[in-house]
N, C-alpha and C positions, 0 to 999 in steps of 0.2 A: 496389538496390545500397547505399543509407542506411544501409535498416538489417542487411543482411548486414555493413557494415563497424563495426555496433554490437554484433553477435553473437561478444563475444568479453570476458575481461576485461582491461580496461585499466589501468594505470599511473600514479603521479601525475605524470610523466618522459614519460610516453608514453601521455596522455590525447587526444592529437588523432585526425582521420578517419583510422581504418587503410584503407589502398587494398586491394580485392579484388585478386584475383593478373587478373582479368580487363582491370583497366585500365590503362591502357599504362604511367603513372609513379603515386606519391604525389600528388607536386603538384599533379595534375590532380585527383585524389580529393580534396584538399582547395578547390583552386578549385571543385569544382562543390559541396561542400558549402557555400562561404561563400557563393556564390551563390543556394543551394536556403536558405539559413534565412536570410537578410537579406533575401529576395523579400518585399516586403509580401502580392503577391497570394496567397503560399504561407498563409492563414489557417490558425491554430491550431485551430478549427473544420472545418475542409474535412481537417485532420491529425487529428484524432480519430475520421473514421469508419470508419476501417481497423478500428481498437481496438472502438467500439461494435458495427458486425457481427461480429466477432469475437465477442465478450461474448453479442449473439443468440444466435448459434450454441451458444456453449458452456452458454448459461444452459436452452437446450433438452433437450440430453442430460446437465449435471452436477448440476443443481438436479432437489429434489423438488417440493417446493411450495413455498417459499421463493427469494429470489433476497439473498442478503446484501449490503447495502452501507455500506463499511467507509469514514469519515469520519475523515482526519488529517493535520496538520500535518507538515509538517516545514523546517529553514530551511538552505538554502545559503546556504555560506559565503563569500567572495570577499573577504575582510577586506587582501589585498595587488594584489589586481585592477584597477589605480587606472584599466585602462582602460574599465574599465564604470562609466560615468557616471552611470546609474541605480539603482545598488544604493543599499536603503533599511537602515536602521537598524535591529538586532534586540536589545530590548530584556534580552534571556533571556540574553543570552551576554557577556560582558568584550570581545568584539573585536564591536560588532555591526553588521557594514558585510555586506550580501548580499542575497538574494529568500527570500520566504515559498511555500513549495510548500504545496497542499491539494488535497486526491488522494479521489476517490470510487473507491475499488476493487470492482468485482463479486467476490464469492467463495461459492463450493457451498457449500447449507445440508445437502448430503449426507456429507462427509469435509474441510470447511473448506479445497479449494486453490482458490489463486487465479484467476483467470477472466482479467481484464482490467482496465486503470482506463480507465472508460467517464468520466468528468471529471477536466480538469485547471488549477488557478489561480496562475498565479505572482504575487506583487503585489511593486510595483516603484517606485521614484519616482515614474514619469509615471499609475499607478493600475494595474487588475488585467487580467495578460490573461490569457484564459478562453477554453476550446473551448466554453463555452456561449453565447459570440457575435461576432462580426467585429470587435466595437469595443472601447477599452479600458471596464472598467469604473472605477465611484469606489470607492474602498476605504472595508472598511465592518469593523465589528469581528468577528475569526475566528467569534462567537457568529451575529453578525447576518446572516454569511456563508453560514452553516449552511443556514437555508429557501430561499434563493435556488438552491444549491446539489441539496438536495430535492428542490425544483418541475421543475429540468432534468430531474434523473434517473429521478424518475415518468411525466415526459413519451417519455423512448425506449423506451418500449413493449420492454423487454427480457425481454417473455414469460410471466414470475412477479411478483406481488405482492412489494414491497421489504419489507428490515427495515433500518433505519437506524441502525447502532449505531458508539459514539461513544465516547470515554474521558471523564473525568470535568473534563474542563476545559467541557463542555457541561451542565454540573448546574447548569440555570438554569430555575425556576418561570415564569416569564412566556415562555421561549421552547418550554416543554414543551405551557405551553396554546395558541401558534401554530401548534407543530408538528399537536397536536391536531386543531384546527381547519382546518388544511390536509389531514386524514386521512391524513397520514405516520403507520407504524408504525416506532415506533422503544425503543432499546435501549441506555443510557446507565449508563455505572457514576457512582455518586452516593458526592459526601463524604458527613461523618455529620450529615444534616439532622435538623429536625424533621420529623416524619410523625404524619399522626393512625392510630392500629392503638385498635383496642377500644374507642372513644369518646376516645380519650385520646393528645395531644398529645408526641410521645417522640421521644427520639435514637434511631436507625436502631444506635447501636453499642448503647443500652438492650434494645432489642428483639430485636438477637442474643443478649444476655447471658443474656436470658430463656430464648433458645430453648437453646439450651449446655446450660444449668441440666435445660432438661426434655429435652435429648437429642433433641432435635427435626433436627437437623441429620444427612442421611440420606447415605451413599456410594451414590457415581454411578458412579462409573469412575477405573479409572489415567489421568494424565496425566505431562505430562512440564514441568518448572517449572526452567529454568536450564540445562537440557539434565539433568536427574536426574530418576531414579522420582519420583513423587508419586502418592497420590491424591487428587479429589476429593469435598469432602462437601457438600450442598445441603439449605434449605428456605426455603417460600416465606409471606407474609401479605400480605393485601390491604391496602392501605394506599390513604389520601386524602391534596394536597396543598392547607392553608386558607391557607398565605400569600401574601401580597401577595408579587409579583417583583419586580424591579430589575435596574435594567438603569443602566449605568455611561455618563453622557454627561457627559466633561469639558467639553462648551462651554455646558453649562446650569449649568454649575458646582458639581454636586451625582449623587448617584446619582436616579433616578427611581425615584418607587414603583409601580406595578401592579396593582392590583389585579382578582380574578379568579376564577370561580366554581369551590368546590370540585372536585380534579383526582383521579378515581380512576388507579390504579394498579398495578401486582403489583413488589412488592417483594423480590426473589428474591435468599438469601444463599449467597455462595460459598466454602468453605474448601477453601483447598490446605493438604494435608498430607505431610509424610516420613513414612517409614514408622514412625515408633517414635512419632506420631501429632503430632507438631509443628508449628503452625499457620504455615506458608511467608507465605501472602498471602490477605486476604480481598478478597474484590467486594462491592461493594451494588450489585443491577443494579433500575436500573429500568424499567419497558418497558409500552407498551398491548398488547401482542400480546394476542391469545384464548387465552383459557381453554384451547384444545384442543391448545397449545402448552404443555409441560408445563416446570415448573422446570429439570428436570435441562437439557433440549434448550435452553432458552435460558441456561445456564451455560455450556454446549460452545460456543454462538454468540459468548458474549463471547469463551471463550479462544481463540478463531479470528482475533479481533480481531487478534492478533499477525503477521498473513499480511502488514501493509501494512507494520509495523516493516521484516520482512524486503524487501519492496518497495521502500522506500527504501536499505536497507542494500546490496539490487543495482543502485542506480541509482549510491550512493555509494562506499562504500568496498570493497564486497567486489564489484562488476562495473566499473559505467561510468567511475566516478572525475568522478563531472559537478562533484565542486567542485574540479575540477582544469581544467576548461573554459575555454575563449580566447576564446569569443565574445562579444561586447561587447555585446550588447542582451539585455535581458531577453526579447522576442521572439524570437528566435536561441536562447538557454538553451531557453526552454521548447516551441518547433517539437525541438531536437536531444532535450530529453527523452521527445517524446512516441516518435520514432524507436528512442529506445533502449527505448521501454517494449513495441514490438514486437516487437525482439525477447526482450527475455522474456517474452511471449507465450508463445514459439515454444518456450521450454525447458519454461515451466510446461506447457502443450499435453501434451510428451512424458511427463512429469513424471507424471500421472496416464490414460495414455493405457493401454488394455487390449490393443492389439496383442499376438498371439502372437510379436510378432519387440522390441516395445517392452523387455522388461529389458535383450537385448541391444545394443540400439539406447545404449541408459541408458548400460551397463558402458563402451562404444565411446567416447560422449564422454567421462567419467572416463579412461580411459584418454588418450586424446588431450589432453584438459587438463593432465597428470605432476601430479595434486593428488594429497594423501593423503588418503584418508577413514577412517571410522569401520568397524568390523565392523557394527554394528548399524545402518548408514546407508551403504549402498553409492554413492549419489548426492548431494551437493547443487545447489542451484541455480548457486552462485557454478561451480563446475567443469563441470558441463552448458556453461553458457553460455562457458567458456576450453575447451571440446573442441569446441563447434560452429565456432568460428573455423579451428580446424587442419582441421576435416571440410569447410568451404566451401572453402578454401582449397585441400586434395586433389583435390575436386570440379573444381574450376576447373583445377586441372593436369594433369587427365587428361583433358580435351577438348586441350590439345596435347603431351601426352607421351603415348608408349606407357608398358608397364611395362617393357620391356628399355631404353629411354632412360631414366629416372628409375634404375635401379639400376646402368647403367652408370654415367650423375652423380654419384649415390649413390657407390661407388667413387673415382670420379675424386677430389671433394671430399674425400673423408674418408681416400685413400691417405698413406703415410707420402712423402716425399721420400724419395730414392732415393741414396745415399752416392755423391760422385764417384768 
Protein backbone atom coordinates (compact mmCIF):
# COMPACT_ATOMS: atom_id res chain seq x y z
CA UNK A 1 0.00 0.00 0.00
CA UNK A 2 3.47 2.37 0.65
CA UNK A 3 4.35 2.27 -2.33
CA UNK A 4 1.13 2.09 -4.33
CA UNK A 5 0.51 5.49 -2.44
CA UNK A 6 4.01 6.63 -3.95
CA UNK A 7 3.04 5.75 -7.47
CA UNK A 8 1.85 8.84 -8.44
CA UNK A 9 3.33 12.53 -8.99
CA UNK A 10 3.23 14.61 -6.25
CA UNK A 11 3.15 18.26 -5.20
CA UNK A 12 5.25 20.59 -3.33
CA UNK A 13 1.48 21.68 -1.43
CA UNK A 14 0.64 18.01 -1.62
CA UNK A 15 3.77 16.05 -1.01
CA UNK A 16 2.32 13.88 1.97
CA UNK A 17 1.15 9.84 1.95
CA UNK A 18 -1.69 10.06 -0.65
CA UNK A 19 -4.29 7.34 0.80
CA UNK A 20 -5.33 4.44 -1.81
CA UNK A 21 -9.13 4.77 -2.46
CA UNK A 22 -8.82 1.12 -0.52
CA UNK A 23 -8.47 2.74 2.92
CA UNK A 24 -11.03 3.96 4.82
CA UNK A 25 -9.75 7.83 5.55
CA UNK A 26 -6.20 9.81 4.59
CA UNK A 27 -5.39 10.13 8.13
CA UNK A 28 -5.18 6.65 8.68
CA UNK A 29 -2.84 6.36 5.37
CA UNK A 30 -0.71 8.68 6.96
CA UNK A 31 -0.85 7.33 10.66
CA UNK A 32 0.35 4.11 9.38
CA UNK A 33 2.88 5.60 7.32
CA UNK A 34 4.43 7.59 10.24
CA UNK A 35 4.28 4.52 11.96
CA UNK A 36 5.86 2.18 9.23
CA UNK A 37 9.10 4.65 8.72
CA UNK A 38 9.81 5.80 12.39
CA UNK A 39 9.69 1.82 13.20
CA UNK A 40 13.25 1.35 14.11
CA UNK A 41 12.87 -2.47 13.54
CA UNK A 42 11.69 -1.35 9.88
CA UNK A 43 15.69 -1.42 8.76
CA UNK A 44 16.82 0.41 5.68
CA UNK A 45 18.59 -2.90 4.86
CA UNK A 46 15.57 -5.38 5.24
CA UNK A 47 13.86 -2.17 2.75
CA UNK A 48 16.24 -2.63 0.13
CA UNK A 49 15.58 -6.35 -0.81
CA UNK A 50 12.47 -5.76 -2.53
CA UNK A 51 14.78 -3.48 -4.95
CA UNK A 52 17.82 -5.87 -5.05
CA UNK A 53 15.70 -9.06 -6.17
CA UNK A 54 14.18 -6.96 -8.30
CA UNK A 55 17.48 -5.76 -10.00
CA UNK A 56 18.30 -9.96 -9.95
CA UNK A 57 15.66 -10.49 -12.02
CA UNK A 58 15.99 -7.76 -14.27
CA UNK A 59 19.77 -8.00 -14.56
CA UNK A 60 19.04 -11.68 -15.93
CA UNK A 61 16.84 -10.77 -19.01
CA UNK A 62 18.20 -6.90 -19.60
CA UNK A 63 21.86 -7.24 -19.35
CA UNK A 64 24.32 -8.88 -21.81
CA UNK A 65 27.31 -9.45 -20.18
CA UNK A 66 27.80 -6.48 -18.42
CA UNK A 67 25.63 -5.32 -15.42
CA UNK A 68 26.31 -1.30 -15.17
CA UNK A 69 26.46 0.44 -11.88
CA UNK A 70 25.94 3.85 -11.80
CA UNK A 71 27.75 5.90 -8.68
CA UNK A 72 26.11 9.57 -7.57
CA UNK A 73 25.58 12.03 -5.52
CA UNK A 74 22.90 14.01 -4.95
CA UNK A 75 21.75 16.57 -1.93
CA UNK A 76 18.26 17.13 -0.32
CA UNK A 77 17.30 20.16 0.48
CA UNK A 78 15.37 20.86 3.83
CA UNK A 79 17.02 24.48 4.29
CA UNK A 80 13.28 25.72 6.05
CA UNK A 81 12.69 22.23 7.79
CA UNK A 82 13.74 23.38 11.18
CA UNK A 83 11.95 20.25 12.30
CA UNK A 84 14.44 17.84 11.25
CA UNK A 85 17.07 18.06 13.85
CA UNK A 86 19.54 16.23 11.88
CA UNK A 87 20.08 17.80 8.73
CA UNK A 88 23.89 18.43 8.05
CA UNK A 89 25.38 21.16 6.14
CA UNK A 90 25.89 21.19 2.42
CA UNK A 91 28.81 22.96 1.44
CA UNK A 92 27.99 23.22 -2.51
CA UNK A 93 24.92 25.41 -2.12
CA UNK A 94 24.25 29.16 -0.42
CA UNK A 95 21.29 27.59 1.76
CA UNK A 96 23.21 24.31 3.06
CA UNK A 97 21.03 22.83 5.69
CA UNK A 98 19.77 18.93 4.29
CA UNK A 99 21.03 15.00 3.64
CA UNK A 100 23.45 13.82 1.16
CA UNK A 101 21.89 10.90 -0.99
CA UNK A 102 24.49 8.29 -2.81
CA UNK A 103 22.73 5.98 -4.96
CA UNK A 104 24.26 2.81 -6.82
CA UNK A 105 21.73 2.38 -9.65
CA UNK A 106 21.85 -1.02 -11.64
CA UNK A 107 21.35 -0.14 -15.41
CA UNK A 108 21.23 -2.52 -18.92
CA UNK A 109 24.68 -2.57 -20.58
CA UNK A 110 22.14 -3.48 -23.61
CA UNK A 111 19.86 -0.17 -24.33
CA UNK A 112 21.15 1.87 -20.92
CA UNK A 113 17.49 1.75 -18.79
CA UNK A 114 17.40 1.64 -15.60
CA UNK A 115 17.02 -1.54 -13.61
CA UNK A 116 16.82 -0.60 -9.85
CA UNK A 117 19.06 1.09 -7.21
CA UNK A 118 20.29 -1.97 -5.64
CA UNK A 119 22.23 0.62 -2.70
CA UNK A 120 21.13 3.50 -0.92
CA UNK A 121 23.12 6.25 1.69
CA UNK A 122 21.79 9.23 3.16
CA UNK A 123 24.49 10.84 5.69
CA UNK A 124 23.05 12.84 8.23
CA UNK A 125 24.29 14.64 11.58
CA UNK A 126 24.23 11.54 13.77
CA UNK A 127 26.50 9.57 10.49
CA UNK A 128 25.22 7.45 7.41
CA UNK A 129 22.42 5.34 7.06
CA UNK A 130 22.92 2.69 4.64
CA UNK A 131 21.01 -0.52 3.24
CA UNK A 132 24.34 -1.86 3.39
CA UNK A 133 23.90 -2.35 7.11
CA UNK A 134 21.60 -2.13 10.27
CA UNK A 135 23.80 0.38 12.07
CA UNK A 136 24.56 3.94 11.37
CA UNK A 137 27.78 4.22 9.71
CA UNK A 138 30.95 7.14 10.32
CA UNK A 139 30.88 9.39 7.69
CA UNK A 140 33.71 9.19 5.50
CA UNK A 141 34.57 11.43 2.51
CA UNK A 142 32.06 10.87 -0.82
CA UNK A 143 35.66 9.47 -2.54
CA UNK A 144 36.41 7.31 0.40
CA UNK A 145 32.73 6.38 0.24
CA UNK A 146 33.05 4.89 -3.14
CA UNK A 147 35.08 1.18 -2.27
CA UNK A 148 32.95 0.56 0.64
CA UNK A 149 30.08 1.22 -1.56
CA UNK A 150 31.80 -1.31 -4.47
CA UNK A 151 32.56 -4.17 -2.02
CA UNK A 152 28.60 -4.18 -1.11
CA UNK A 153 27.54 -4.26 -4.44
CA UNK A 154 30.05 -7.02 -5.91
CA UNK A 155 28.96 -8.87 -3.08
CA UNK A 156 24.85 -9.30 -4.35
CA UNK A 157 25.70 -11.54 -6.63
CA UNK A 158 23.46 -9.59 -9.18
CA UNK A 159 24.15 -12.22 -11.98
CA UNK A 160 26.76 -10.27 -14.32
CA UNK A 161 30.24 -9.00 -13.74
CA UNK A 162 29.80 -4.93 -12.59
CA UNK A 163 31.12 -1.86 -14.43
CA UNK A 164 31.45 0.96 -12.07
CA UNK A 165 31.16 4.19 -13.63
CA UNK A 166 31.30 7.37 -11.99
CA UNK A 167 31.47 11.22 -13.01
CA UNK A 168 34.56 12.95 -12.68
CA UNK A 169 34.37 14.17 -8.99
CA UNK A 170 36.06 10.45 -8.69
CA UNK A 171 39.34 11.35 -10.71
CA UNK A 172 41.47 10.32 -7.89
CA UNK A 173 45.07 8.14 -8.56
CA UNK A 174 45.33 6.60 -5.25
CA UNK A 175 41.69 5.47 -5.25
CA UNK A 176 41.78 4.15 -8.90
CA UNK A 177 44.73 1.91 -7.68
CA UNK A 178 42.25 0.62 -4.44
CA UNK A 179 39.65 0.24 -6.62
CA UNK A 180 42.16 -1.86 -8.67
CA UNK A 181 43.37 -3.89 -6.35
CA UNK A 182 39.85 -4.80 -5.01
CA UNK A 183 39.24 -6.05 -8.78
CA UNK A 184 36.48 -3.45 -9.29
CA UNK A 185 36.06 -2.77 -12.90
CA UNK A 186 35.36 0.70 -13.29
CA UNK A 187 34.62 3.67 -15.61
CA UNK A 188 35.47 7.31 -14.56
CA UNK A 189 35.21 10.45 -16.74
CA UNK A 190 38.73 12.38 -15.77
CA UNK A 191 39.80 16.21 -15.63
CA UNK A 192 42.59 17.08 -17.77
CA UNK A 193 45.50 15.08 -15.99
CA UNK A 194 48.88 14.11 -16.62
CA UNK A 195 49.07 10.73 -18.31
CA UNK A 196 52.11 8.99 -19.61
CA UNK A 197 50.95 7.98 -23.79
CA UNK A 198 54.30 7.18 -25.99
CA UNK A 199 56.76 7.25 -23.24
CA UNK A 200 55.91 10.59 -22.52
CA UNK A 201 54.33 12.39 -19.70
CA UNK A 202 51.05 14.91 -21.31
CA UNK A 203 47.74 16.60 -20.58
CA UNK A 204 44.95 14.20 -21.64
CA UNK A 205 43.52 17.71 -23.51
CA UNK A 206 47.43 17.58 -25.46
CA UNK A 207 46.83 14.23 -26.50
CA UNK A 208 43.28 14.86 -27.81
CA UNK A 209 44.84 17.92 -29.74
CA UNK A 210 47.03 15.34 -31.29
CA UNK A 211 44.47 13.03 -32.14
CA UNK A 212 41.98 16.06 -33.89
CA UNK A 213 45.07 17.11 -35.80
CA UNK A 214 45.55 13.43 -37.18
CA UNK A 215 41.59 12.88 -37.44
CA UNK A 216 41.89 10.19 -35.38
CA UNK A 217 38.55 10.77 -33.73
CA UNK A 218 35.93 8.22 -35.40
CA UNK A 219 31.83 8.59 -35.56
CA UNK A 220 30.00 6.14 -33.56
CA UNK A 221 26.47 6.99 -33.53
CA UNK A 222 23.59 9.65 -33.20
CA UNK A 223 22.91 10.77 -29.74
CA UNK A 224 20.73 13.07 -28.30
CA UNK A 225 22.60 16.00 -25.92
CA UNK A 226 20.10 18.53 -24.17
CA UNK A 227 17.28 16.89 -25.76
CA UNK A 228 18.73 17.91 -29.63
CA UNK A 229 20.25 15.69 -32.44
CA UNK A 230 23.93 15.16 -31.85
CA UNK A 231 26.37 12.94 -33.00
CA UNK A 232 28.97 11.08 -31.40
CA UNK A 233 32.69 10.79 -32.34
CA UNK A 234 35.40 8.41 -30.46
CA UNK A 235 39.07 7.40 -30.06
CA UNK A 236 41.07 5.51 -27.76
CA UNK A 237 45.25 5.42 -26.35
CA UNK A 238 46.55 3.24 -23.88
CA UNK A 239 47.80 5.26 -21.39
CA UNK A 240 49.84 4.71 -17.74
CA UNK A 241 49.18 6.63 -14.38
CA UNK A 242 53.07 7.38 -12.59
CA UNK A 243 51.85 9.82 -10.00
CA UNK A 244 51.71 9.76 -6.63
CA UNK A 245 47.92 10.27 -5.25
CA UNK A 246 46.45 12.24 -2.62
CA UNK A 247 44.02 12.15 -0.71
CA UNK A 248 42.77 15.31 1.35
CA UNK A 249 42.83 14.79 5.30
CA UNK A 250 42.01 17.98 7.00
CA UNK A 251 42.87 16.53 10.46
CA UNK A 252 46.56 15.70 9.48
CA UNK A 253 46.53 19.13 8.45
CA UNK A 254 47.78 18.70 4.97
CA UNK A 255 46.86 16.78 1.78
CA UNK A 256 48.63 13.20 1.79
CA UNK A 257 50.79 11.90 -0.60
CA UNK A 258 50.57 8.24 -2.04
CA UNK A 259 52.59 6.79 -3.63
CA UNK A 260 52.00 3.80 -6.21
CA UNK A 261 53.15 1.46 -8.74
CA UNK A 262 52.58 2.39 -12.22
CA UNK A 263 48.52 2.20 -13.24
CA UNK A 264 47.78 1.02 -16.74
CA UNK A 265 44.74 2.27 -18.31
CA UNK A 266 42.58 2.87 -21.62
CA UNK A 267 42.05 6.30 -22.10
CA UNK A 268 39.03 6.69 -24.33
CA UNK A 269 38.07 10.25 -25.95
CA UNK A 270 34.47 11.45 -26.33
CA UNK A 271 33.05 14.16 -28.69
CA UNK A 272 29.53 15.36 -28.97
CA UNK A 273 28.85 17.10 -31.85
CA UNK A 274 25.69 19.30 -33.80
CA UNK A 275 25.32 18.55 -36.84
CA UNK A 276 27.19 21.44 -38.69
CA UNK A 277 30.08 19.62 -36.62
CA UNK A 278 30.36 21.71 -33.47
CA UNK A 279 32.13 20.36 -30.48
CA UNK A 280 28.68 20.17 -27.69
CA UNK A 281 30.78 18.38 -24.73
CA UNK A 282 33.92 16.29 -24.56
CA UNK A 283 34.49 13.09 -22.00
CA UNK A 284 37.94 11.78 -21.08
CA UNK A 285 36.88 8.33 -19.76
CA UNK A 286 38.92 6.27 -18.11
CA UNK A 287 38.42 2.62 -17.30
CA UNK A 288 40.22 -1.13 -16.75
CA UNK A 289 37.71 -2.84 -18.78
CA UNK A 290 39.22 -5.52 -21.35
CA UNK A 291 40.36 -5.00 -24.47
CA UNK A 292 37.28 -6.80 -25.93
CA UNK A 293 35.28 -4.03 -24.87
CA UNK A 294 35.60 -1.61 -27.58
CA UNK A 295 35.76 2.36 -27.25
CA UNK A 296 32.76 3.19 -28.88
CA UNK A 297 30.71 0.62 -26.35
CA UNK A 298 32.31 2.22 -23.40
CA UNK A 299 31.46 5.87 -24.68
CA UNK A 300 27.61 4.80 -24.91
CA UNK A 301 28.31 3.36 -21.13
CA UNK A 302 29.40 6.74 -19.88
CA UNK A 303 26.42 8.62 -21.74
CA UNK A 304 23.91 6.15 -19.92
CA UNK A 305 25.50 7.72 -16.95
CA UNK A 306 22.58 10.22 -17.20
CA UNK A 307 19.81 7.35 -16.33
CA UNK A 308 20.57 8.21 -12.35
CA UNK A 309 20.35 12.42 -13.07
CA UNK A 310 17.00 11.36 -14.21
CA UNK A 311 16.51 8.95 -11.11
CA UNK A 312 16.79 11.70 -8.90
CA UNK A 313 14.98 14.12 -10.80
CA UNK A 314 11.77 11.45 -10.11
CA UNK A 315 12.52 11.15 -6.85
CA UNK A 316 12.57 15.20 -6.73
CA UNK A 317 11.12 17.58 -8.64
CA UNK A 318 9.48 15.88 -11.45
CA UNK A 319 7.72 12.75 -9.40
CA UNK A 320 8.00 12.34 -5.46
CA UNK A 321 8.71 15.87 -4.50
CA UNK A 322 10.90 14.25 -1.43
CA UNK A 323 12.33 17.78 -0.71
CA UNK A 324 8.99 18.65 0.04
CA UNK A 325 8.90 15.74 2.72
CA UNK A 326 7.60 16.04 6.66
CA UNK A 327 9.45 13.48 8.08
CA UNK A 328 11.66 14.31 10.64
CA UNK A 329 14.55 11.87 10.81
CA UNK A 330 16.90 11.17 8.41
CA UNK A 331 15.83 7.39 8.75
CA UNK A 332 12.14 8.18 7.98
CA UNK A 333 13.49 10.38 4.57
CA UNK A 334 15.57 7.57 3.45
CA UNK A 335 12.94 4.12 4.49
CA UNK A 336 10.11 6.80 2.46
CA UNK A 337 12.80 7.00 -0.34
CA UNK A 338 13.54 3.66 -0.73
CA UNK A 339 9.44 3.14 -1.04
CA UNK A 340 9.24 5.64 -3.57
CA UNK A 341 12.23 4.16 -5.57
CA UNK A 342 9.71 1.18 -5.96
CA UNK A 343 7.75 2.30 -7.40
CA UNK A 344 9.60 3.46 -10.09
CA UNK A 345 10.68 0.44 -10.50
CA UNK A 346 7.30 -0.49 -11.53
CA UNK A 347 7.17 2.49 -14.49
CA UNK A 348 10.69 1.78 -15.61
CA UNK A 349 9.75 -2.25 -15.73
CA UNK A 350 6.92 -1.07 -18.20
CA UNK A 351 8.95 1.32 -19.72
CA UNK A 352 11.18 -1.16 -21.52
CA UNK A 353 8.85 -4.08 -21.36
CA UNK A 354 8.29 -6.05 -24.85
CA UNK A 355 4.59 -7.23 -24.17
CA UNK A 356 2.37 -7.18 -27.14
CA UNK A 357 -0.21 -5.24 -25.08
CA UNK A 358 3.02 -3.00 -23.38
CA UNK A 359 2.75 0.31 -25.83
CA UNK A 360 -0.69 0.42 -25.03
CA UNK A 361 -0.42 -0.17 -21.56
CA UNK A 362 2.35 3.01 -22.03
CA UNK A 363 -0.32 5.37 -24.10
CA UNK A 364 -3.17 4.42 -21.04
CA UNK A 365 -0.97 5.84 -18.37
CA UNK A 366 -0.08 9.22 -20.47
CA UNK A 367 -3.39 9.46 -20.97
CA UNK A 368 -4.47 9.19 -17.41
CA UNK A 369 -1.75 11.40 -16.25
CA UNK A 370 -3.49 14.69 -18.65
CA UNK A 371 0.49 15.44 -19.35
CA UNK A 372 1.57 16.66 -22.79
CA UNK A 373 4.19 14.93 -24.40
CA UNK A 374 6.48 15.14 -27.24
CA UNK A 375 5.57 13.50 -30.98
CA UNK A 376 8.99 11.87 -30.88
CA UNK A 377 8.54 10.71 -27.21
CA UNK A 378 5.14 9.27 -26.71
CA UNK A 379 5.91 8.45 -22.87
CA UNK A 380 7.91 9.68 -20.11
CA UNK A 381 8.71 8.67 -16.93
CA UNK A 382 7.52 11.58 -14.72
CA UNK A 383 3.67 10.94 -16.63
CA UNK A 384 3.89 7.10 -16.43
CA UNK A 385 4.19 7.32 -12.94
CA UNK A 386 1.09 10.54 -12.61
CA UNK A 387 -1.16 7.92 -14.76
CA UNK A 388 -0.35 4.92 -12.57
CA UNK A 389 -1.80 6.68 -9.54
CA UNK A 390 -5.36 7.40 -11.57
CA UNK A 391 -4.98 3.44 -12.79
CA UNK A 392 -4.52 2.08 -9.01
CA UNK A 393 -7.01 4.31 -8.05
CA UNK A 394 -9.66 2.99 -10.93
CA UNK A 395 -8.59 -0.46 -9.92
CA UNK A 396 -9.54 -0.02 -6.45
CA UNK A 397 -13.06 1.39 -7.39
CA UNK A 398 -14.16 -1.01 -9.30
CA UNK A 399 -13.87 -3.68 -6.65
CA UNK A 400 -16.90 -1.49 -5.14
CA UNK A 401 -18.55 0.13 -8.06
CA UNK A 402 -20.26 -1.40 -10.85
CA UNK A 403 -19.85 0.59 -14.27
CA UNK A 404 -23.52 1.73 -14.26
CA UNK A 405 -22.98 3.12 -10.51
CA UNK A 406 -19.78 5.09 -11.36
CA UNK A 407 -21.56 6.72 -14.58
CA UNK A 408 -24.62 7.23 -12.92
CA UNK A 409 -22.26 9.34 -10.11
CA UNK A 410 -20.45 10.51 -12.88
CA UNK A 411 -23.81 12.22 -13.88
CA UNK A 412 -24.99 13.03 -10.69
CA UNK A 413 -21.65 15.08 -9.77
CA UNK A 414 -21.06 16.80 -12.99
CA UNK A 415 -25.16 17.63 -13.71
CA UNK A 416 -25.93 21.38 -14.06
CA UNK A 417 -28.39 22.46 -11.22
CA UNK A 418 -31.71 22.66 -12.12
CA UNK A 419 -33.40 26.48 -12.47
CA UNK A 420 -36.30 26.88 -9.70
Amino acid sequence: MLVESHAQASQALASGIHAVPEVSTSFAASQGAYRFFQNERVTLRALAQPLIETARMEVATACSRWCLIVHDWSQLMYSEHQTKPDRVKLSSRNVPEGYELFTQLAVSDQNGSPLAPVAMSLRAADGIHSTRTTRLLEPLSPLDEIAPAMKHTEQLALGKPLVHIIDAEADSIAHFRDWSKMGCVFLVRADDRLVEWQGEEQKCSAILGQLQEQQSLVWTRKVEYHGKPAEQYVAEVPVRLLRPGQRNRPEAGDRQRIPGPPLPLRLVFSEVRDETGKVLAVWRLLTNLPEDVDSSTIALWYYWRWQIEKFFKLLKSAGSNAEAWQQTTAHAIAARLLIASMACVVVWRLARSEHPQADEARKLLVRLSGRQTKRSKPYTMPAMLAGLWTLLAMLEVLNHYTVNDIQSLGHLILSRPQPP
